[in-house]
N, C-alpha and C positions, 0 to 999 in steps of 0.2 A: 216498160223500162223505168231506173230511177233514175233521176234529177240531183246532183251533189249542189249543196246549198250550202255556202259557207259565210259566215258573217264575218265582222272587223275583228273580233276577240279569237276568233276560231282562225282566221287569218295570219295573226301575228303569234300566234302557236307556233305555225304549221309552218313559215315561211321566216324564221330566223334570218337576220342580216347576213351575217356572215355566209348562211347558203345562201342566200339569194345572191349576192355576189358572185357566185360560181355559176350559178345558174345563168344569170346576166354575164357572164364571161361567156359562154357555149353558145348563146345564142346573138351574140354580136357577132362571134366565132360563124355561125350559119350564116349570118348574115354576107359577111367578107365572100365566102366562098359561092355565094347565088345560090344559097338553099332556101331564100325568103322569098317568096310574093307577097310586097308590101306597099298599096298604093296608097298614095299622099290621103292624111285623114281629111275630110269630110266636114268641114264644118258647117254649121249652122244657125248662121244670125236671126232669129226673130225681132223684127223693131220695137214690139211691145215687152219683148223678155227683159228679166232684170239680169241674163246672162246667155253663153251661147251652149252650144251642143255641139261636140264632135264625134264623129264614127270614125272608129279605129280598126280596121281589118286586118287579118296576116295568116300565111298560111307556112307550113316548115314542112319540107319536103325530106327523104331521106326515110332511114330503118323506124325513126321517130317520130314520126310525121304528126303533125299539129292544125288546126285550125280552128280558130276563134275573130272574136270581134269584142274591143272595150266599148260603150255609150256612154260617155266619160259627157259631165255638167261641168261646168267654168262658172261659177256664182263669188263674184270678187266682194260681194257684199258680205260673204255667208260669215267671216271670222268675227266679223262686231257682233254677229246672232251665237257667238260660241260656237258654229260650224265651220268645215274643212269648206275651204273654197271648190273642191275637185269632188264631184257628186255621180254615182253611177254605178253602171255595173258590168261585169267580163263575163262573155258566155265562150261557151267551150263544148266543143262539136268533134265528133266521131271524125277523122278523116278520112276513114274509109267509106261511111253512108253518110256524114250529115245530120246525125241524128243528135240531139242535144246532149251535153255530158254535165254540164255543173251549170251553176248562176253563181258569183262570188261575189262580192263587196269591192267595186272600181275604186273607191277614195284609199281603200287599206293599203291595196295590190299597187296603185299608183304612188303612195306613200313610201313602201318601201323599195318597190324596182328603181325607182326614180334617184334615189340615193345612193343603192345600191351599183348600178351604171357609175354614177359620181365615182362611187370606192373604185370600180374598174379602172377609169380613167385616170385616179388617184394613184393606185398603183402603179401606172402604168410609166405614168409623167411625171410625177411628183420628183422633188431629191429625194434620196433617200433617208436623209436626216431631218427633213422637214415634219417641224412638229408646232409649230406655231401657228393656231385656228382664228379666223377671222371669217364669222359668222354674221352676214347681214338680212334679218329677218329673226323672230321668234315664233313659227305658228309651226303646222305639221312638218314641212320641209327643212327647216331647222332641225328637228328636235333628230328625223330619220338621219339625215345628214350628219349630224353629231356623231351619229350611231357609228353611220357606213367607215367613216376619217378612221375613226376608234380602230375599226377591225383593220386597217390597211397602214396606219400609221402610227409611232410610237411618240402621243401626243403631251406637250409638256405643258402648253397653255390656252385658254379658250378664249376669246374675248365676242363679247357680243350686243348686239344694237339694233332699234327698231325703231319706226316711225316712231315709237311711243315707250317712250324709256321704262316706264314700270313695266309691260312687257317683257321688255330684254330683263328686268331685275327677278320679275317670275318665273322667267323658263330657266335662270342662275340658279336659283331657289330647288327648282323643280328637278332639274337635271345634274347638280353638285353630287346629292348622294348616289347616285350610279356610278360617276367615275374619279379617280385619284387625282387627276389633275384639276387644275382651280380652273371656274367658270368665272369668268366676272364681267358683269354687264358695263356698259360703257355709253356715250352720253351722244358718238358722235356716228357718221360712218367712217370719217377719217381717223377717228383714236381706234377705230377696230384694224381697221387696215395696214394702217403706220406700221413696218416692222413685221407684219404674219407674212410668213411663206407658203401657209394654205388659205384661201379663198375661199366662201361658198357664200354667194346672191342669191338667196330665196326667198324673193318677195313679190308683190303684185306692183309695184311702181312700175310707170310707164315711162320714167326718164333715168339720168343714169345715175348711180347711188355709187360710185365705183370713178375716180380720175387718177389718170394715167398717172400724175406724180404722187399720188399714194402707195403704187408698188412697190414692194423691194427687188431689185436681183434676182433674179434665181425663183422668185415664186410660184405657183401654181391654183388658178384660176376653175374653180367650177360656176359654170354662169346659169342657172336652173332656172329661175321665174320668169321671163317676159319667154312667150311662147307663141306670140302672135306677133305679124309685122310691123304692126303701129307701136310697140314697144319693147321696149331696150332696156339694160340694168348696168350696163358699161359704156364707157364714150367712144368715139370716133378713134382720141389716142391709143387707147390701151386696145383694140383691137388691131391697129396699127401693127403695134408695139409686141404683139404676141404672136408667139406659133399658134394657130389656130386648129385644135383639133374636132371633129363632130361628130354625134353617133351617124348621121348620114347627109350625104351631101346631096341629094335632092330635096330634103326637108331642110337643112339650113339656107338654099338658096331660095326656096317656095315660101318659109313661114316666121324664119328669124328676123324679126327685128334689130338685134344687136349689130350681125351681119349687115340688114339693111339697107340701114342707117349710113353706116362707114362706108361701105359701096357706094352710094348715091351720092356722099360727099367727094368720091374718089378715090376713097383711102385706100383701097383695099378692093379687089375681085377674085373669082371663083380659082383662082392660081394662089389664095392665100390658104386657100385650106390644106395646109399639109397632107394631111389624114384622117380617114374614117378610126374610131377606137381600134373598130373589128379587122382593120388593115394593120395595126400595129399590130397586133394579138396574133394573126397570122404571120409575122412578119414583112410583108411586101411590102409595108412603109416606116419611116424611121418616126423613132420618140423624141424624147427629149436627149437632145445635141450637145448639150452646154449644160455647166452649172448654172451660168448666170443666167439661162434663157430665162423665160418668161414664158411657160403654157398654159394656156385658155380652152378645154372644156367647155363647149355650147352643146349645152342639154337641149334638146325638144322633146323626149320621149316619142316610142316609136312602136306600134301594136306589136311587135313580136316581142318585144320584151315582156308585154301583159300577156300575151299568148305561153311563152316561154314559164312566164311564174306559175299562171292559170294551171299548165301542164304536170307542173311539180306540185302543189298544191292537190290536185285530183288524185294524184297518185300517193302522197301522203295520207289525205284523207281514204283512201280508199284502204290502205294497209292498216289506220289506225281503227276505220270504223266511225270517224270524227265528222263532226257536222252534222246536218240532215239531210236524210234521202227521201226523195217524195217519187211520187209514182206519178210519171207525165203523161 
C-alpha cells in the first residue's frame, strides 16, 4: 500500500481557510449529533522535557466514516528559536481495516483547523456588523486567525499587540499587503481591546492578558491559547460576564484553565456553558441573544477536527496527485 505524506506547503495548498471552515462546520456538526468517539487527549509531561506531548484520538462514524490520531508537541520555547510552538504529526487510518493512509504536518493542520473553528464560532456568534479586530499575540495563530475573521466578517480595522511590540509592528508589516483594511500595531493589550467587537487571545501567557472592563457591549470573544489548566488568557470577570460557548464540554471542564480558574473562584460552573458550537449548528441550543451580549469562544482544539481536516486533505491529495506516496 501507499503512505500519503503531506508537508506544511503541500498543506496550505490543499486546505484553504475558507474550506476548512466548512469542513470544521460538518464535523462539529458530527460531533452534536454522537457521531464522534473522542476521548479526553492524553497528555504527556516528561520532567526533564523542555515541553509536553499530547495524543489526540477520534474516530467519525457514519457513510464517511474516519479514524486518525494527532501526536501534537507543545514546545513554548520554540517561537524565540523561529519555530511554531505546536510540533507534530496526524496520521490517518483506513476505518474499515486500520491500515495506514497518510502522515501529514500536525503544526500546519493545527494552524489552520484551529482558526478555522474560531471563523465557525465567529460566524455563528458574532453581530453581524462586527468588524473591529483585536488581536492579542503575533506568531502562527494570529496570523491563521486574521485569516479565518477575514472569511466570516466584513473587517474594517485590525489592531494588534504582543509581549514584544516589534513583533506586533512585523506581523503589521507582514500581513498589511494581503488585506484592504489597516493593520496597525499597538503598544498595549488594553489599546487593542478598547472599542473592538471582535477578540482573538492567541498567546502562550499563563495569566490573563484580557480585563473585563476592556470589553465593549455586544463583542465577541475567541479565547485560543491557554489550553492547559494552570493557565488562563481572560479573568475571573469576563468569564463571568459572558455567554460562554465551547467546542466541547468535557474538555472545557477537564483542561481549561480559563474556565478553571473562575469556577474555583466561584464565579461560574458547568451551568455556565450555554453551548457546544456543534449544538448551535444543529440548533438545539441558542446563539447569541442580544446585541449587547458578550460572547466568549473557548478553543481547546479537539482531534476530530485534525481527523475531519486530515480526511479532506487525503482526498484532495489523492484527486490532485499532490504530495508523496511512499510504499509502507
Amino acid at each position: 500500500m501507499k503512505l500519503s505524506v503531506l508537508n506544511q506547503s503541500e498543506i496550505e495548498h490543499l486546505l484553504p481557510m475558507q474550506a476548512c471552515i466548512e469542513v470544521m462546520t460538518q464535523a462539529l456538526i458530527a460531533l452534536a449529533k454522537g457521531q464522534v468517539h473522542l476521548p479526553l487527549r492524553m497528555v504527556v509531561r516528561p520532567p526533564e522535557a523542555a515541553g509536553v506531548m499530547a495524543l489526540m484520538p477520534a474516530h467519525i462514524a457514519g457513510e464517511n466514516a474516519a479514524l486518525g490520531v494527532k501526536v501534537i508537541n507543545v514546545f513554548n520555547g520554540n517561537p524565540a528559536k523561529g519555530k511554531d510552538s505546536h510540533q507534530g504529526a496526524v496520521l490517518l487510518f483506513d476505518a474499515e481495516t486500520g491500515e495506514p493512509l497518510a502522515m501529514m504536518n500536525g503544526s500546519a493542520i493545527t494552524a489552520i483547523r484551529t482558526a478555522a473553528v474560531s471563523g465557525v464560532a465567529t460566524r455563528l456568534l458574532a453581530r453581524a456588523e462586527a468588524g473591529d479586530l483585536a488581536i492579542i499575540g503575533s506568531g502562527v495563530q494570529a496570523r491563521s486567525h486574521l485569516a479565518a475573521l477575514a472569511c466570516v466578517r466584513s473587517l474594517k480595522r485590525v489592531r494588534v499587540t504582543s509581549r514584544n511590540f516589534e513583533h506586533a509592528r512585523q506581523f503589521a508589516i507582514e500581513m498589511q499587503p494581503h488585506y484592504v483594511f489597516p493593520i496597525e500595531p499597538v503598544a498595549t493589550m488594553e489599546a487593542a481591546v478598547r472599542d473592538a467587537d471582535l477578540i482573538v487571545t492567541a498567546t502562550s501567557f499563563s495569566d490573563p492578558v484580557v480585563q473585563r472592563e476592556w470589553i465593549a457591549s455586544g463583542a465577541h470573544l475567541n479565547v485560543v491559547g491557554a489550553s492547559q489548566p494552570h493557565a488562563r488568557e481572560v479573568d475571573t470577570a469576563t468569564m463571568a460576564a459572558s455567554s460562554l460557548f465551547v467546542d466541547r464540554r468535557e474538555s472545557t471542564l477537564s483542561e481549561s484553565g480559563d474556565y478553571g480558574f473562575a469556577a474555583r473562584a466561584g464565579a461560574i460552573g458547568p451551568e455556565h456553558i450555554r453551548a457546544e458550537i456543534g449544538e448551535v449548528l444543529i440548533g438545539a441550543k441558542a446563539g447569541r441573544t442580544r446585541p449587547d451580549e458578550i460572547t466568549l469562544f473557548k478553543s481547546l482544539g479537539l482531534a476530530v477536527e485534525d481527523v475531519a481536516a486530515a480526511t479532506y486533505l487525503y482526498q484532495q491529495a489523492k484527486a490532485a496527485s499532490a504530495g508523496s506516496w511512499v510504499e509502507f
